[in-house]
Structures are given as C-alpha cells and as structure tokens.
N, C-alpha and C positions, 0 to 999 in steps of 0.2 A: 532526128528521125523524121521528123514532120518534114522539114526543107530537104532532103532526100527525097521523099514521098513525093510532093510537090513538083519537084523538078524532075521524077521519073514521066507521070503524067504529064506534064510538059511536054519533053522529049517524045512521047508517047504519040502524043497530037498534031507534032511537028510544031509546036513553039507556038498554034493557037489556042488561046488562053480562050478565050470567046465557046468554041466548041468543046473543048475540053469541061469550061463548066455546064454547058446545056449536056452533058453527056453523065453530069454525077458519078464521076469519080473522085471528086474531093470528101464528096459525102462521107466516104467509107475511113476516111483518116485517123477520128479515132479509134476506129476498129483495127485498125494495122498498128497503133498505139499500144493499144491493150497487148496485141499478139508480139510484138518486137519489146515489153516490157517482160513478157513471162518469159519470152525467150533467153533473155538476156540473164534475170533472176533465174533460171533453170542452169545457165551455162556461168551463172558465177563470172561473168567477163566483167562485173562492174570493181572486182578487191582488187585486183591489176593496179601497181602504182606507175602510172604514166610514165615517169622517167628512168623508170624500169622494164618498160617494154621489153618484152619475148616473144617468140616464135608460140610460146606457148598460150600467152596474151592474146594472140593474132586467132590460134586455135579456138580459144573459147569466144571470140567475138565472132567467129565463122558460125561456130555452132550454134547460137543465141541467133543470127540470121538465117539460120539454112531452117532452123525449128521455126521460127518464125511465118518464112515465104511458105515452106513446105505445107504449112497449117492452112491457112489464109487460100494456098492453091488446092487444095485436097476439099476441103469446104465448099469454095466457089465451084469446083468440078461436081462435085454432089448437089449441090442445090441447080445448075446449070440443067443436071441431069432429072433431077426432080419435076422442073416445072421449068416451062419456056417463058416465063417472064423472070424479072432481074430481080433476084431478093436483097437483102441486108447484106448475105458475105459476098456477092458478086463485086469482082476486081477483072479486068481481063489481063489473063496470063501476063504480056508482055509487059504490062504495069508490074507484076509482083516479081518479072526476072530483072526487068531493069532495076528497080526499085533495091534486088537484094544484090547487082553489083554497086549500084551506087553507095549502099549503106555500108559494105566492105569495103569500099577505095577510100570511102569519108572518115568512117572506124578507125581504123587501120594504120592509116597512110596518117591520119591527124595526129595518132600516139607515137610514131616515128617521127613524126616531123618535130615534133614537142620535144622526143627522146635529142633529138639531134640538135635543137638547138638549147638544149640544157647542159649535152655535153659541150659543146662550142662553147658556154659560159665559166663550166667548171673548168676547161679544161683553160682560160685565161687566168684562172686563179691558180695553177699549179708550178709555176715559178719555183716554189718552197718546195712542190713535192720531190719523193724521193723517186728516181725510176726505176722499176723493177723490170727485171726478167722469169718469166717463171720458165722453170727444169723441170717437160713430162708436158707432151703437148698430148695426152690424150684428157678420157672424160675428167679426172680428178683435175687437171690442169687447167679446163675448161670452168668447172665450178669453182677455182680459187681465183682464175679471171674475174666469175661473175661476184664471188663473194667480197670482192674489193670494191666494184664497181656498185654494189649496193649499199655501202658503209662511208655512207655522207660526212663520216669523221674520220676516217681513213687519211694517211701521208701518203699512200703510194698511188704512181702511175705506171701503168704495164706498158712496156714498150715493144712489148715481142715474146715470142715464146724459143726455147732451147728444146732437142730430141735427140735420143741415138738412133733412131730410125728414120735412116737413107732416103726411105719413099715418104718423109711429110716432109723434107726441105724442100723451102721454097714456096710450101702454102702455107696459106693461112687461116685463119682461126681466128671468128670475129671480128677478122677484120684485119688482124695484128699477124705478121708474117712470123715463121717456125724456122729458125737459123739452126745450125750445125752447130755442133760444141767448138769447132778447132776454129770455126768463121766468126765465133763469139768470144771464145780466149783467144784475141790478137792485139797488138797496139793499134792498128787503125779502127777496130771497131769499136774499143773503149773510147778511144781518140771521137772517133763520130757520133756514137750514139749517147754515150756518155752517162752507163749502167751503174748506181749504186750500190744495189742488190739482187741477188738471187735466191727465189723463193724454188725448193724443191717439192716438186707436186708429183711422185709416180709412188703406186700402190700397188705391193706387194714384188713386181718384178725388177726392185730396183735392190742389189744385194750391196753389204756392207763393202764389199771393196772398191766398187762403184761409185757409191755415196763418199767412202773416203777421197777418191777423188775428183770428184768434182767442188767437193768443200777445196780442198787444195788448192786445185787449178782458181778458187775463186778468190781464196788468200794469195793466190800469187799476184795477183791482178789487183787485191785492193778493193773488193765486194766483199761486201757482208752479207750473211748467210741464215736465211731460214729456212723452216721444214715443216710441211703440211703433216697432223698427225696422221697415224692410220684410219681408214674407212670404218672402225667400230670403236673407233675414240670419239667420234662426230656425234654433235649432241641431237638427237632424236634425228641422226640421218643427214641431219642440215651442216655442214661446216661453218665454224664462225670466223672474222677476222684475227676475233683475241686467242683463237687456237694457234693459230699460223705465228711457231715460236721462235728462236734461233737455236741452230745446229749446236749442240753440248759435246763439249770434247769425247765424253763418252761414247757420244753417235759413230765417234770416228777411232774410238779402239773394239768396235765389235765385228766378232767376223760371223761366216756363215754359219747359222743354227744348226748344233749337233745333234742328228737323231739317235735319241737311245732307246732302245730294248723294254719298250715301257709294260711288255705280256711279263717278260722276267721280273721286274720290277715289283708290280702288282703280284703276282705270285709271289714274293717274300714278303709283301706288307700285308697284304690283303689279311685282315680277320687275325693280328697277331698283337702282342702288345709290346711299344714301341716305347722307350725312356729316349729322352735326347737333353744331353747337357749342352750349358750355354746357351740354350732356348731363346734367350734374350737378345744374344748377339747379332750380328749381321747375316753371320754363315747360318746359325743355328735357327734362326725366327724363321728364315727360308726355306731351312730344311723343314719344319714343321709344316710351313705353309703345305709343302709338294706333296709329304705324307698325308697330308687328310683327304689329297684326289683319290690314292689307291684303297680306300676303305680300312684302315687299321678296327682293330677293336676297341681297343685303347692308348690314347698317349698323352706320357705322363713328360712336362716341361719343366725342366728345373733349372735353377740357374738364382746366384747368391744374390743380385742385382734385382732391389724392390721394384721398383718404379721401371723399369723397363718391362720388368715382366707383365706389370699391373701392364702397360699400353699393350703388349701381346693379346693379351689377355680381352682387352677393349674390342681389339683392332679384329681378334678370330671371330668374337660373338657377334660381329656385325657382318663379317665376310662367310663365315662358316655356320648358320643358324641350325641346319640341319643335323650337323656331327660337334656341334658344338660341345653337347652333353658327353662326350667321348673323350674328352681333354679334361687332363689332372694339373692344377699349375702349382709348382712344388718350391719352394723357396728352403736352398742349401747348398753348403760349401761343397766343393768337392773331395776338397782336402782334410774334412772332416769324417772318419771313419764310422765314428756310431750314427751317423747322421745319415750318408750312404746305405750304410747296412736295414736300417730300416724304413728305408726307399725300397731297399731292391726286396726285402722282407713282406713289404707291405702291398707291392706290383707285382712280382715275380716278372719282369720283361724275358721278350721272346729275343728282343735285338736293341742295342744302347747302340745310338750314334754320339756320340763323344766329342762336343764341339767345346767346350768348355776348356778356355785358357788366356791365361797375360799374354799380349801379345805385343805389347809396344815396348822396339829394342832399346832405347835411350831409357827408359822409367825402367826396364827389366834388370840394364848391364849397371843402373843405381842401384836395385832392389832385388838382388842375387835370392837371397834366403827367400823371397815370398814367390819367384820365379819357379823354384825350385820345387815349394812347397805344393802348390798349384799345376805345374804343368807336369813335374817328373813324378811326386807321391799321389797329388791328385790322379792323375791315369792309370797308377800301381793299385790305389785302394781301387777303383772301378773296375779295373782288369782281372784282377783279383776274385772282387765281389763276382763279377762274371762269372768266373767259372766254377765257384760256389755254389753259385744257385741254376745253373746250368744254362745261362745264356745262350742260343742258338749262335748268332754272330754280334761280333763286338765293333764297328767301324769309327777307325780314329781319324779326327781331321791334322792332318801336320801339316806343312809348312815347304818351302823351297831355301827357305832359311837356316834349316835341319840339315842341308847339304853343304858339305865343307864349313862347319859355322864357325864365325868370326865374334860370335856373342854369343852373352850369356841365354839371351831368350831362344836362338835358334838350337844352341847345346839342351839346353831343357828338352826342346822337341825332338830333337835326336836321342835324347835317351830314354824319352818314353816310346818312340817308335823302338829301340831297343830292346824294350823291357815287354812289349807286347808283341814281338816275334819272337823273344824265348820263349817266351810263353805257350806261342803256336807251336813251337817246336817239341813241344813235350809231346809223349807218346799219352799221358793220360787224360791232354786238355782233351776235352771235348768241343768246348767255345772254339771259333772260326774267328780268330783275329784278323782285323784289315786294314790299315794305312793308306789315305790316302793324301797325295804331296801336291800343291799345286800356289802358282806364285799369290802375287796381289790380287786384290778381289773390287772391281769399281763400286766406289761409290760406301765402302764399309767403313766403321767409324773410325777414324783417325786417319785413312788412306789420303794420298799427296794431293786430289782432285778436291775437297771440298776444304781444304786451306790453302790450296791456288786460288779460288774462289773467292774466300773469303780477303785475301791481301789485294785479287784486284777490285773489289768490290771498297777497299777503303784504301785506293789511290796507290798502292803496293808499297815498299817494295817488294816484288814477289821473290820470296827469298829459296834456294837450292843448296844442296850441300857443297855440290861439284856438277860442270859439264858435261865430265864425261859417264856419268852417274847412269845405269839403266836398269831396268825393270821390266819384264812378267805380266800382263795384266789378262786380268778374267772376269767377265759378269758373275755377278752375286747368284741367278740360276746358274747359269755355266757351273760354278762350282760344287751346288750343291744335284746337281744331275749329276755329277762326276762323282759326289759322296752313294747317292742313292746307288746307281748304275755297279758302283765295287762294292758295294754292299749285299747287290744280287747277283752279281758273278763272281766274287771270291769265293776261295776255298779254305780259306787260313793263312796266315805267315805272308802274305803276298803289300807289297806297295805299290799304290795304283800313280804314274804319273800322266798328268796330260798334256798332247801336244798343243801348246800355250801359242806356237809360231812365233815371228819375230819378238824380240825384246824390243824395247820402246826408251828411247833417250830421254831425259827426264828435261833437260832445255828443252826437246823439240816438240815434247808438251804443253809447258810454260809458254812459248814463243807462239802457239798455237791458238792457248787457251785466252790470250792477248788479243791477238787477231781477230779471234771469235766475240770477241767482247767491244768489237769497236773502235780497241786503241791501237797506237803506235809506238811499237818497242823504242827506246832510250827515248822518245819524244813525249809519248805521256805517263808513262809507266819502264820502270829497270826491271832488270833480273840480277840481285844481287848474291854473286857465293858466300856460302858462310864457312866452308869448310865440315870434313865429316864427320859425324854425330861419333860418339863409344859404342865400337860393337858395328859401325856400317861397313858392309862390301861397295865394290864401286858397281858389281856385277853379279846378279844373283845364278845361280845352277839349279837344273830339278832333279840333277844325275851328278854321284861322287865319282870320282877318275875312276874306281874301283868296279861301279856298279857298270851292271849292260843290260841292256833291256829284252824284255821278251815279249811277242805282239800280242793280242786278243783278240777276238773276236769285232772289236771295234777300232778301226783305224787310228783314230784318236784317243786313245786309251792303251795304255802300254804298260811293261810290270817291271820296275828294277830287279835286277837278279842279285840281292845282298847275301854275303858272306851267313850261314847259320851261326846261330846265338846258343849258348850253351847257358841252361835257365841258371844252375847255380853257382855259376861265374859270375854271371849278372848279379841274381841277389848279393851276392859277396859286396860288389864294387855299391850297389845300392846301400847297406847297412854300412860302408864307409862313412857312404857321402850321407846318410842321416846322425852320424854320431859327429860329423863337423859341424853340421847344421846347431848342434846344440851349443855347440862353441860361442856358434854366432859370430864368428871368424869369416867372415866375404872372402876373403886372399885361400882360408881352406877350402869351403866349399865349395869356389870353385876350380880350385884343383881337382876336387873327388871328382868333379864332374869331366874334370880333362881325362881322367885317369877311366870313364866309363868312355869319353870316344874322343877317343885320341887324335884324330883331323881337328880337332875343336881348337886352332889356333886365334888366339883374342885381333883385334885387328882400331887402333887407336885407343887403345883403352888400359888402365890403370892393371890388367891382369896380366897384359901381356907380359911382364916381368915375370912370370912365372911360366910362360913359353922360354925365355932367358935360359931362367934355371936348370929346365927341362934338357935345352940345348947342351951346358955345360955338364950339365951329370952324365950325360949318353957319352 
C-alpha cells in the first residue's frame, strides 16, 4: 500500500521526487494507511486464500479500495471546501485516482499471478492424477470444478467439461473447453485426451434415463463414474470433495418419479388410526415413514422381529419428534390369533396395511409349514380380524411371484390374495380389501444388489443362478406409494399392478455393478453360474395368462381383472390345507396348497413330483 502510494505521487509529479517532496504529499501516507486498512477490514479482502483466488476475491479487494479512495476524496473535498489552506486530509485528487488504480493492478494482478504460478507447480505434480471430465457444464459444474481445485488432497485433474446443450460447445468455462457428448464418447478423443473419469454434475434436470446413459456410454469406453449429490444434500450449501461419490447400480435402475394423488391419499390417512404389519421390514418401515407425512392419529407398528423394530423405533424419534408420541410399537406374530385379536381389541384400526411376511424362496420351498403359517393363516387371522372389528380398508402387500408360481413362497402369496378377495366378495363384508403386486424392491433385505456387493467387495466370485435369469425391479418409495395410492383408491376385491417397464437381466447387472466398481470382468473378478435355486423362475410375470388388466386413473397403476372367489369354497380348501399342516407332512401341505391354486406348478424342486402325479391322475 505504501510503495503504491509512493509511486502514484511519483507518477503524479512527473517522476520529480525533488518537488514532490517540497509539495507534502508523502506526509499524508499514513493517513491513506489508516484508511486502506479499514477499507480492506470492512471488505473482508484479507481471508481470501491466495491460491484460490476468485472473481470474488478481486471483488472484495475493489471494494476495500474504492471505500478507501472514496473516503480520503470526500474528506479532502470537504476540508478543501472548508478553508483555502491545505489541512491534514488534503491529497489532490489525481494522487487518490492514481493511487486506487495502481492499488487494484498491484492487489489483484499479484494474487493471480501467485494463483498461476501455484498452479504451474501443482499442476507438474500431476503425473499420478487421475483426469477427470465433468458432465453438466452449468453452475453445479462449475462449483465441482472449483471444489476439486480447492482440495489440496484431491487425485483429480479437470480436463474439460461434457453438455447436451448445443449452444455451450465449444466454450469455455474457467478456462477448460465444454465438448459434446458424441466428441467425447469417440476413440480419438480417449486416444488424445486420455479421460479416466467422469464426474456427473447436473441438478435436477438430468432424468434417470439420461443418467442411465451416459453411465453406459462411460462403461463403454472404460471411465469410471461419479455423481455430484443433489443441491440439499450439500453440507450448509457448500459441496465437498468427499460428497462427490460413484454412480450405484441403483442410480441406474430408477426411472422417472411417479406422481401420485397425494389430496386422495391424505384424505384416507389424515386423522384415522392406521396398524401396519411387518413394520420392521423394508416395504413396511417405508410404509410407516410415508404415513406419518399425511397426519394419521395414530399408528400402531408391529412386527415379531425385536431388534429391528427397537432401530424403527430409534430411527422415527429422531426423524419424527413432533408425531412421535402418535406411534404404538407393538411386538407379535401374526400368525398368532389371541395375540392379533387383542391388537386389534385394544386399537380398533381404521386401515391395516399388511406387510408382514417370509419371503425368501429357497428358506420358504425348505420350510413349507412355517411359509404357510405366516403368509397363508397369518393374512386369514388379519383379514378375518378385520372384518370383525369393522376395518374400513384392508391393503395387502403380494408379490409378482404369486403369478404362475413355481414355489412354495409365491403359492403362499397367491393364496392369501385368494383368501382376501373372497372375502371382498361377500355381500356382508363391510372391510374394502386390496392387493397390491409388484416385483423386486431395491435395496430390501436379502435382494440380489447388496450380495453383488458384497462378493465384489471380497474379490468375488460374483456368483448367479443363470444368464438368462431376469427381474422386475422397483425403489423401496416406489413401492410403498404404490401400497399408499391403492390403498386410497380401491374399492375392495381389486389387485393393484404396477407398470414396472423393462425387466432387467441379472448378468447385465452383475457385469455392470463390476464396471462400476473399477474392475475388469474375467480379469479381476468372474461371474460364476450356480444353477437354479428350489422354487426359482428364470422369468418373473405381474399378470397370469388369465388375468387382463383394467386402467385407473393413473397411468402407472393398473387393476388385474381376476376370476371371482367363492368365500366358502375357499375356507373348504383352507381347513384342508390346515389339518395337513398338523400332519407335519411337507409333500401334503403342499399339495393342499396346489389344490387352492392350481397354476402353482413347482419348478426344480423336490414337489414337483406331485405335479407328476397330478398329471397322471387327470
């Protein structure tokens, strides 16, 4: 500031130092000290870390100057004006304009030139780094630029930015030029620029089918893949490095968010008292969650499973503090009848969602009897109980494995969807029974994604049944919006299906979820067949040859048109299949249960001999 000063008055004089001092304008220097101090403390230009210089940097070192001259000239005009001889603030003008460009060009120009040869040095050390491109040349793109370039521990070098919009090719952006996606997925341009990774930086207008592709196109190519979280996942506003994650297989099975009918919704929950079994589970903990938005009056969570429930239980009093006091957490079998009865004795519920059930086919098509007890009696005592106590709506969660089943867990679900449309079917139910069918659920416990995971995460092999193997898949919301939603638009007797879109090949997951992780299929990691479990399809359905669907109100949501249920036909075939049960006979019990639904052909499994039999006696 001083050697600024100095040199403006100089300048000032015409570079005689002689008249300049018989003229007392050094006198005043540290008075232009004082004032270029406060300036500077007022404008915050001094927390600026030099090798991080910004426009914004630049900004506050302006304004610590322009406060500074402005004072100093405002003063000296006032006392000028005061009295014709030269007081203490007297500076003449042209000293305090010079003075505040030289102090700008000195400021300024010094913390760029600093900025510039810092990066000269780092950037001789980047040998080792990895070179990134970021996807999404706008503002978020910009701030995952600068957030790298501030993380002095950081691997990465930006070497450019990707955009689908036409009108930023070609410029640039800090510097760093904006390519094309199709100029970037080429052999020459990996060939030349020689891009590691790709970091995805667009917010909000970037939709999942989009995102699936450019992940794709990056695994085609041999880039590894990450992804800027959303804008209110950023910690107090700021992005950090250690946010910026890689792309989860999940990322790339989620399609466009389904809007549902959330006035419907809330008008069946609002102010009623709500039971949800399974609570615990994956589907059920969700379903909970969703319910405590629409204001219930109370709900009661139950589910056999201590230690899960206890973490619900944890987990709502810290997210839920306000409707906390509103949750009952209820620990009981389902399949226990005196146990139910005064649940429902002791609540009276207005609407039971029914999530409660075995669902894993390979432990179910071992464990026939407890399958049975759980998913076929367990739903009878509830359904039952319902309409006892005059349950408004009953909404059960089933399965895509209820369709044509090949097992014993999916026959279970098929026959308590059976057992809870006779039931709507009677002229004296009162209760509104509702089914809702829908495939695999990401991310739920035992599902294919988090023991892919796990087998690459300890060197694999990541092991499959079959190739040709496919699946269904749905977000954990997804599904229970889909539960909520036929919950406020049925009417009874109805099965809700969703449009799921493509099925998904269980290799090109695997193969995927490799990818994603850095390695190289048969070079660091296999994918080995095992052959198919007891009770697996190679292909799952959400529709029987039989059923045909009818639309709704929501694109996405459709209603199988199933055959009517005749309720005392039903209980017939039901007090079969419970006086086999007592047998304790697996080969009977699940015949009874052939003989309640008959599509129920076994598919590698020890029962199928009883498809055999079946055959030969017809």
């Amino acid at each position: 500031m001083a050697i600024t000063y100095i040199f403006a008055v100089i300048v000032r004089f015409n570079f005689d130092v002689a008249h300049s001092l018989e003229y007392g304008a050094f006198e005043r220097l540290p008075l232009v000290l004082v004032f270029f101090t406060i300036g500077f403390l007022v404008s915050k230009s001094y927390v600026g870390i030099i090798r991080h210089t910004s426009v914004r940097d630049a900004v506050n070192v302006f304004k610590g100057s322009f406060f500074a001259s402005a004072s100093l000239f405002v003063l000296s005009l006032a006392e000028t004006n005061a009295s014709e001889s030269q007081g203490i603030f007297f500076i003449p003008s042209s000293i305090i304009f010079i003075h505040f460009l030289c102090t700008l060009f000195a400021l300024i120009g010094l913390r760029f030139l600093i900025k510039y040869f810092f990066e000269i040095i780092v950037s001789s050390r980047q040998s080792s780094k990895k070179r990134v491109l970021i996807y999404g040349a706008g503002s978020s793109g910009l701030t995952t630029m600068n957030t790298l370039s501030r993380d002095i521990g950081n691997d990465f070098e930006v070497i450019g930015f990707v955009d689908d919009n036409p009108n930023k090719f070609g410029k640039a952006i800090g510097g760093l030029s904006v390519y094309s996606p199709s100029k970037v997925f080429s052999k020459n341009f990996i060939k030349k620029h020689n891009p590691d990774q790709v970091i995805i930086s667009i917010q909000k207008t970037l939709s999942p089918q989009r995102k699936k592709e450019i992940v794709e196109l990056c695994l085609e190519f041999g880039l590894q893949v990450k992804i800027v979280p959303p804008l209110e996942n950023w910690i107090q506003g700021e992005l950090s490095a250690k946010q910026i994650k890689p792309v989860r297989i999940e990322d790339l099975l989620e399609r466009d968010p389904i809007v549902l009918d959330s006035v419907n919704i809330s008008r069946e929950i609002m102010d009623k008292v709500i039971l949800v079994t399974g609570a615990a589970g994956s589907i059920g903990s969700e379903i909970s969650r969703q319910l405590l938005h629409y204001m219930p009056k109370q709900v009661i969570l139950l589910d056999q499973a201590e230690s899960p429930l206890y973490d619900l239980e944890s987990e709502l009093k810290v997210s839920y503090p306000e409707v906390f006091k509103k949750i009952d957490f209820v620990i009981g079998d389902v399949s226990n009848h005196q146990r139910m009865n005064r649940v429902f004795d002791a609540f009276h519920p207005d609407l039971v969602f029914h999530a409660a059930a075995y669902k894993h086919v390979p432990l179910m098509e071992s464990n026939p009897y407890e399958s049975v007890n759980v998913n076929v009696f367990g739903t009878r005592i509830l359904a039952d109980l319902s309409v006892e106590y005059n349950v408004k709506k009953f909404v059960m969660v089933s399965t895509d494995k209820a369709v044509n089943p090949t097992n014993v867990m999916g026959a279970c679900k098929r026959s308590a969807e059976i057992y809870v449309q006779s039931l709507a079917q009677k002229k004296a139910t009162r209760t509104q029974f509702i089914t809702t069918r829908f495939g695999n659920v990401l991310g739920s416990n035992g599902s294919v994604i988090p023991l892919f995971k796990k087998q690459i995460e300890n060197g694999g092999p990541v092991t499959l049944t079959d190739k040709r193997i496919t699946r269904y898949f749905m977000t954990i919301p997804e599904a229970c919006n889909l539960v909520l939603e036929a919950g406020a638009m049925g009417n009874g007797g109805e099965i809700f299906v969703f449009d799921m879109g493509e099925s998904v090949r269980i290799y090109d997951l695997a193969r995927k979820m490799i990818k994603l992780s850095g390695l190289e299929l048969d070079r660091d990691i296999e994918i080995k067949e095992i052959g198919l479990r007891p009770g697996e399809k190679l292909y799952e359905e959400l529709l029987a040859v039989k059923e045909n669907t009818k639309e709704t109100h929501h694109p996405k949501i459709l209603i199988a048109a199933t055959k009517p249920q005749n309720h005392s036909e039903i209980v017939s075939k039901f007090e079969d299949l419970k006086h086999n049960m007592l047998r304790e006979d697996n080969l009977k019990v699940v015949g009874a249960i052939k003989k309640i639904v008959p599509e129920f052909i076994s598919n590698n499994s020890i029962f199928a001999s009883l498809d055999l039999k079946k055959i030969v006696n017809e």
